[in-house]
Each structure stands twice: as structure tokens, then as C-alpha cells.
C-alpha positions as CSV (number, residue, x, y, z in Angstrom):
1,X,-2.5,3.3,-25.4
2,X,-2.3,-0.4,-24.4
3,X,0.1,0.7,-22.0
4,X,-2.4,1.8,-19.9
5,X,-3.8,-1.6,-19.3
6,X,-0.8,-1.7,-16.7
7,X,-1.3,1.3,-14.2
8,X,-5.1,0.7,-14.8
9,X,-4.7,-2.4,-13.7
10,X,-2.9,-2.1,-10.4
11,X,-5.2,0.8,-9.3
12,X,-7.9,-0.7,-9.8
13,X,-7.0,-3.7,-7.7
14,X,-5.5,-1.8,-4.8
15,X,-9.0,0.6,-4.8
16,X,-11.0,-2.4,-4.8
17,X,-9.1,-4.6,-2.1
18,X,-10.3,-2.2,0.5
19,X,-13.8,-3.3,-0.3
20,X,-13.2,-6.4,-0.5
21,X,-10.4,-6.3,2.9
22,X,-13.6,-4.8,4.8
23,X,-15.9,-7.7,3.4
24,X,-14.0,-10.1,4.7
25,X,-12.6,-9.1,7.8
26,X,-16.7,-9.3,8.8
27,X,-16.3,-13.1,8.8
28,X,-12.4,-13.7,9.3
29,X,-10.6,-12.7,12.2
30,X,-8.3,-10.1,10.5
31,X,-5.1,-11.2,10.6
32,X,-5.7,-14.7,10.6
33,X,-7.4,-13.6,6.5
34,X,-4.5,-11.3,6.3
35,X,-1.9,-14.4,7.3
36,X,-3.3,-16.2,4.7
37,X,-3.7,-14.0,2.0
38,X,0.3,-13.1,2.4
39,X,1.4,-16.6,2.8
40,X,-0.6,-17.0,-0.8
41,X,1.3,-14.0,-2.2
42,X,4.8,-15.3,-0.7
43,X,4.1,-18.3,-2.2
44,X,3.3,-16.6,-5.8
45,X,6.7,-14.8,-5.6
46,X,8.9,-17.5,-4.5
47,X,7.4,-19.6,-7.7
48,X,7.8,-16.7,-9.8
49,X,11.5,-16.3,-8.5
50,X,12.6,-19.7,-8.1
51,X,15.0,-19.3,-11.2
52,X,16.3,-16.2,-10.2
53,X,18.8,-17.4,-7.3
54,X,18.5,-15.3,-3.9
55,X,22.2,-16.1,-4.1
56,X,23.1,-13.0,-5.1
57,X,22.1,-10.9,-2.7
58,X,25.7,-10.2,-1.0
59,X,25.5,-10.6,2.7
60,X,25.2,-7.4,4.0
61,X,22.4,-6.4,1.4
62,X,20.4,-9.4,2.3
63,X,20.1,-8.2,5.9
64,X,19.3,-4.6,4.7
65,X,16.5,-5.7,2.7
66,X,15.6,-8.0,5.4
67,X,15.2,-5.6,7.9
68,X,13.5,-2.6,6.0
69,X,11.1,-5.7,4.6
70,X,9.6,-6.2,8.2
71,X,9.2,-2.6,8.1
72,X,7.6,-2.2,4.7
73,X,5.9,-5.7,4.9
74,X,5.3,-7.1,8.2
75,X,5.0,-3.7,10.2
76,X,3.0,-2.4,6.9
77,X,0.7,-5.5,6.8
78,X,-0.2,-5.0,11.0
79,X,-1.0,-1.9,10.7
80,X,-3.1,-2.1,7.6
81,X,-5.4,-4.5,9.3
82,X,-5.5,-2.6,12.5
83,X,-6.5,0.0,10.0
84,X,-9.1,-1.8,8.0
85,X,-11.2,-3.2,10.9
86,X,-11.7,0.4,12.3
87,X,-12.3,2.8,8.9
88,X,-15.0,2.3,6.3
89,X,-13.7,1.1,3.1
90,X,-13.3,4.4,1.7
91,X,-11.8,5.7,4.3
92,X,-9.4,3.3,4.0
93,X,-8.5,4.1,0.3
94,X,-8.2,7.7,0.6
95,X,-6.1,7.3,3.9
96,X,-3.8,4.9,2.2
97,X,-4.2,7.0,-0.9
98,X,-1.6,9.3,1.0
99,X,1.2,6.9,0.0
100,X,3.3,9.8,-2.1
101,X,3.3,12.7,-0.2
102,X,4.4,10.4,2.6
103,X,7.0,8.8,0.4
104,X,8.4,12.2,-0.8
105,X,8.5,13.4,3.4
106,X,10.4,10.3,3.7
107,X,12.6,11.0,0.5
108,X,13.3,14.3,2.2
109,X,14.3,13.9,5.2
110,X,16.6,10.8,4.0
111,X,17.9,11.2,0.9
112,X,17.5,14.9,0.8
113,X,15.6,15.2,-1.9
114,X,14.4,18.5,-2.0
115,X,10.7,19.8,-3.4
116,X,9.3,23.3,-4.8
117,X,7.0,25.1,-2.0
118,X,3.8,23.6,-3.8
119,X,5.4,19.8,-3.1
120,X,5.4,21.1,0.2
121,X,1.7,22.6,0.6
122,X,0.6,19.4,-1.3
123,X,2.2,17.4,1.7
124,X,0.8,19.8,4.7
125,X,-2.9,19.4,2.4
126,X,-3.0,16.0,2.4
127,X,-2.1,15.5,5.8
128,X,-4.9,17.7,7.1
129,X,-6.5,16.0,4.9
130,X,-6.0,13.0,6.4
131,X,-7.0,14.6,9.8
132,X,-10.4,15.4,8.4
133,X,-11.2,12.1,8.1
134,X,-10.2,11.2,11.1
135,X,-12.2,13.6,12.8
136,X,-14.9,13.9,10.3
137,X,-15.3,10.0,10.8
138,X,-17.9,10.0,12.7
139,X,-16.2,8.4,15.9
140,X,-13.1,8.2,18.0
141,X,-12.8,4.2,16.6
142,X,-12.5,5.6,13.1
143,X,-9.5,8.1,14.1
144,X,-7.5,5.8,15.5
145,X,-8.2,3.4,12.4
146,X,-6.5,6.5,10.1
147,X,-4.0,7.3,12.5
148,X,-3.1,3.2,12.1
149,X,-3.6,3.4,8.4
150,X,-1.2,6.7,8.0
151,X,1.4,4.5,10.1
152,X,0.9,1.9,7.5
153,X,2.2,4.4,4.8
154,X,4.8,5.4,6.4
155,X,6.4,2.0,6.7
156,X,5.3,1.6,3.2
157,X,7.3,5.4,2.3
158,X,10.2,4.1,4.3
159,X,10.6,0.5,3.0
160,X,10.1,2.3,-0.9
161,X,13.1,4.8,-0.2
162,X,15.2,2.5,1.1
163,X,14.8,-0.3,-2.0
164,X,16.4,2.4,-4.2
165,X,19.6,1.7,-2.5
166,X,19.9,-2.1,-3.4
167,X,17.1,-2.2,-6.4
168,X,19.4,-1.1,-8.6
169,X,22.0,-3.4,-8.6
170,X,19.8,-6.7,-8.3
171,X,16.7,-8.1,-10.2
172,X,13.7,-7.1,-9.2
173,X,12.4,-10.8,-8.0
174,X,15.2,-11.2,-6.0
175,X,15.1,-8.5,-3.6
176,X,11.2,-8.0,-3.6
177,X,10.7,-11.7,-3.1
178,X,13.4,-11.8,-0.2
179,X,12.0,-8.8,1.3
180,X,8.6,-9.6,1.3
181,X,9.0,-13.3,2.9
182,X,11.5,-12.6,5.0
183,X,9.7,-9.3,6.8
184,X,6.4,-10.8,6.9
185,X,8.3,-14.3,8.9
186,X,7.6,-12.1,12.7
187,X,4.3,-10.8,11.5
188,X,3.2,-14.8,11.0
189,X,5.2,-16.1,13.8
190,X,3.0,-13.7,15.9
191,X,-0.1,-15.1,14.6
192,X,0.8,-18.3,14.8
193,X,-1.1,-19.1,17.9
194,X,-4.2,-18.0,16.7
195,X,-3.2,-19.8,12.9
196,X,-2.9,-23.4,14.8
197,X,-5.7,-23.0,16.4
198,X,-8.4,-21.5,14.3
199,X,-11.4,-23.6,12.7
200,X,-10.9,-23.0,9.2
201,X,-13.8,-24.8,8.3
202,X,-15.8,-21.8,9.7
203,X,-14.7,-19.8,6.4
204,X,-17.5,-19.7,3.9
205,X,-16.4,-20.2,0.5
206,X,-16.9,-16.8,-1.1
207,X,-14.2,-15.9,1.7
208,X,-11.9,-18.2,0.5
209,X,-11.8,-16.8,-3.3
210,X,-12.0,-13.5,-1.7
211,X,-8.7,-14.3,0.4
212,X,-7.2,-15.8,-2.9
213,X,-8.1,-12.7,-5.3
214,X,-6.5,-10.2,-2.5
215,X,-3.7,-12.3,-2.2
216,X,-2.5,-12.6,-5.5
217,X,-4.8,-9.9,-7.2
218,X,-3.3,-6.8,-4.6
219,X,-0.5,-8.3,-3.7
220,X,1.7,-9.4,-6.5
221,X,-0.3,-8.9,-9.8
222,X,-1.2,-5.4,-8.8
223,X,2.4,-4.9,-7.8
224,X,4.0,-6.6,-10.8
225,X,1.9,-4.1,-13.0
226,X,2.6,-1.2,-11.8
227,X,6.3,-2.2,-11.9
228,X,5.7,-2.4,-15.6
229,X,3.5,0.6,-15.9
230,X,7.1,2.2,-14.4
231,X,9.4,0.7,-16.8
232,X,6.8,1.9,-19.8
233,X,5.3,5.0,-18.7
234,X,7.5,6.5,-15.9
235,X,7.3,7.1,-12.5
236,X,5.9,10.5,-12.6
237,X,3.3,9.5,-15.6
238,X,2.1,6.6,-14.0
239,X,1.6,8.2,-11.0
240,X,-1.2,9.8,-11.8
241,X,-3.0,7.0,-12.2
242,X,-2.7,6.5,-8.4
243,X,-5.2,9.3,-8.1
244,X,-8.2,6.4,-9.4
245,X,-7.3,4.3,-6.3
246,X,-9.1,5.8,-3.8
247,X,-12.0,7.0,-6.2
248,X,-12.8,3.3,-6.7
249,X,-12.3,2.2,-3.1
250,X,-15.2,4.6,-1.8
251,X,-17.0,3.9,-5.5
252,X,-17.2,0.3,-4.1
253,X,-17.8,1.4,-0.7
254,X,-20.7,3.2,-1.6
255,X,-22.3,0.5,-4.0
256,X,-21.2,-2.8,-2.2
257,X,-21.0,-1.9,1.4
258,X,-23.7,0.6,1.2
259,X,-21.0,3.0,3.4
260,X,-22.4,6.9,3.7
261,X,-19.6,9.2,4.5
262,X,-20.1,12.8,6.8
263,X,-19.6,15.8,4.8
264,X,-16.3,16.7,7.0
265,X,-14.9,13.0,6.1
266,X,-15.8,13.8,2.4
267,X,-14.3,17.0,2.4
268,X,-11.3,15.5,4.2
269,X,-10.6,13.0,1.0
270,X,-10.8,16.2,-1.6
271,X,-8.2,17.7,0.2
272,X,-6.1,14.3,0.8
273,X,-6.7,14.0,-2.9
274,X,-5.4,17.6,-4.4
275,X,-2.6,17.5,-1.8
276,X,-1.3,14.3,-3.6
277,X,-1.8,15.5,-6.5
278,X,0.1,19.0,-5.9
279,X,2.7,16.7,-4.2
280,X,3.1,14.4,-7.3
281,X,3.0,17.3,-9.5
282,X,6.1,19.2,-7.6
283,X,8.0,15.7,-7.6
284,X,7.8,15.4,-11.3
285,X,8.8,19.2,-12.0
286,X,11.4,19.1,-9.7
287,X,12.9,16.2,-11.1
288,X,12.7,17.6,-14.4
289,X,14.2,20.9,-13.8
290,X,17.6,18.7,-11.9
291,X,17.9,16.8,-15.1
292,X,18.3,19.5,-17.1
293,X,21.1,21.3,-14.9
């Protein structure tokens, strides 16, 4: 059962970042925190992958994970922060909680990866779901946050379905670290006005730990976990843990932030949740069943 310390592990830090992601964007111009807390996580992996040589990356992989890393980095990060500002923290969870049923749309439509009717219906749940919380919100600002939040996962969806094309045949340092840096490079370059300008002295210090613990907490020890909880458990097993994400998120958002969610919004997340779930189910069944052929 000590396997479980993996999966646990990332969830918890991804459900939790959206607390503390709304915390800090109260005293930090968003993406100037979200500049630095990436630039701390790019920093993590290139230490952590300085002895793995991006070298091997042949030419025209490089620019393929280059260019679906803006999408599932730098597009993913703008977004996320567009998203964060405008949605309570637990909206925010649940929202992004959507990740798999986006990720198997995505798989669909691209790889062809076809689902049961129930992966389906999970898939049309969540996202109307997801369009009870926007309009269950409680105002227009709070749509638009979800709608920006649901464009977040689909980078995310996209930029996951396309690393099974080249993460097979490289380490997973190399392309993750070369990914990440290089697609977040045009979301810093476009805050770099703001960056060279900005009075960081104006950051308390509980913001700056805060910044630090997203940074390498969410960002690469979260991500580095569930890798593990992957390699250990399988997808489809530790998957389910996913499901404790956005419970934790509006847990915290409820006891930290002192957030009240409308009944509509509520309902909204039960359905985003049993969608995902139906949708994670139908995945692992289906993939089952096509082994055994």
C-alpha cells in the first residue's frame, strides 16, 4: 500500500494549489506570481536533467515537442491564470478536474481512440457539468473564468496526446524538461515588461514560500509522482485518485478562503465529477477489452 503515497501525493498538491494560486494572486499580479513560480519549476527540471543530455532529441522531434510545449505549457499556464483570478478556488479544481474526459475527446478525435457509449455520456456529463458552474457561479466574471479554465485543459489534453508520440522513445527528463522550458520562453517573453518593472519588494514573505511551494510542490514534485504512481499502479488505477483533486481544492476553499458555493455551482461539480468518473471508467474497460483481442 506504500504505493499509494505517490498518486496521493500529486493530488493532493494539485487540489490544494488552487487554494493557494487564489491566495496569492490577492497580493501578486497573476502572472508576474505565475512567471516566477514557472521559472522556479524550469529551473528544478533543468537541475534534475542536467545529466540526461537534451542531445538526443533528433531535430525534428525537438521542434515537435517544442511546439505542442507552448501549447501544453505556455498556452496552458495563460489561461490557467486568466482562469484562477475569475473562479473561486473550487471552482477552479472541479473545472480543471475535467482534465480526462477532455484528454480522451482529444484522444478521439486524434488518434482515434474509440470509447463505449458510457465514455461518451461521461464526456457530455462533465461538460454540462462544467456549464453549471459557469452559470451557477454566481456571475458573468465567474463564466468566463471556466470557459478560460476549460481552454486550459484542453491545451493540457492536447499537449498529453501528443507526448505519446515522442515519450516513448526518449527519457522522460529530456522531453518534459525541453518542453516545458522551451513553451513557457513566449509566455515569459510576454511578461517581461511587467517582470522588469515590478517592485518585488512589495511581495510579503508568506507569498514568497507560497510562490516556491506551488512552483516546485505542483509543478514538478506533483508531476514527478504521479509519473511514478503510472509506472507502479497504472494509468487507469491511478486515475482514480484524480477524483480527490477537486474534493480538496473546494475542501480548502471552504476552510481557508471561507468560499460558499450556489447550489447550481454545487450541483454542477457532482455532475463534472461522475462524468469523469464514467469517462475514466469506459477508458479503462475499453482498453482492457482491445488487449485481450
Amino acid at each position: 500500500m506504500r504505493v499509494l503515497i505517490y498518486p496521493i501525493t500529486a493530488v493532493s498538491l494539485w487540489g490544494l494549489n488552487f487554494v493557494l494560486l487564489k491566495a496569492l494572486v490577492g497580493v501578486v499580479p497573476p502572472h508576474v506570481m505565475n512567471a516566477l513560480r514557472t521559472m522556479m519549476a524550469a529551473l528544478a527540471f533543468m537541475i534534475l536533467a542536467r545529466g540526461v543530455g537534451f542531445g538526443r532529441l533528433a531535430p525534428r522531434d525537438a521542434l515537435y515537442v517544442l511546439l505542442f510545449g507552448i501549447v501544453g505549457n505556455g498556452v496552458f499556464q495563460w489561461f490557467l491564470m486568466e482562469g484562477v483570478l475569475r473562479t473561486p478556488a473550487s471552482v477552479a479544481a472541479v473545472t480543471n478536474a475535467t482534465n480526462p474526459a477532455w484528454l480522451a475527446l482529444v484522444a478521439y478525435l486524434w488518434l482515434g481512440e474509440r470509447l463505449s457509449l458510457p465514455g461518451y455520456l461521461g464526456i457530455a456529463l462533465a461538460a454540462f457539468g462544467v456549464a453549471m458552474l459557469g452559470i451557477g457561479g454566481g456571475s458573468l466574471e465567474v463564466g468566463v473564468g471556466v470557459l478560460m479554465l476549460v481552454a486550459a485543459s484542453l491545451a493540457w489534453a492536447i499537449y498529453s496526446v501528443s507526448a505519446r508520440t515522442v515519450g516513448e522513445r526518449y527519457p522522460l527528463l529530456v522531453w518534459v524538461t525541453f518542453g516545458y522550458v522551451g513553451g513557457m520562453l513566449p509566455y515569459w517573453l510576454l511578461n517581461a515588461p511587467t517582470l522588469l518593472t515590478f517592485d518585488y519588494g512589495t511581495i510579503p514573505a508568506w507569498a514568497w514560500v507560497g510562490i516556491l511551494v506551488s512552483g516546485l510542490g505542483a509543478n514538478v514534485l506533483a508531476y514527478l509522482a504521479w509519473m511514478r504512481a503510472i509506472q507502479l499502479l497504472g494509468a487507469s488505477k491511478a486515475g482514480v485518485w484524480q477524483n480527490l483533486a477537486p474534493v480538496l481544492g473546494a475542501l480548502g476553499g471552504y476552510l481557508v478562503l471561507g468560499e460558499r458555493l450556489p447550489p447550481l455551482a454545487l450541483l454542477g461539480g457532482g455532475l463534472v465529477l461522475a462524468g469523469v468518473a464514467l469517462t475514466q471508467r469506459a477508458r479503462s474497460t475499453d482498453r482492457r477489452g482491445s488487449g485481450s483481442r
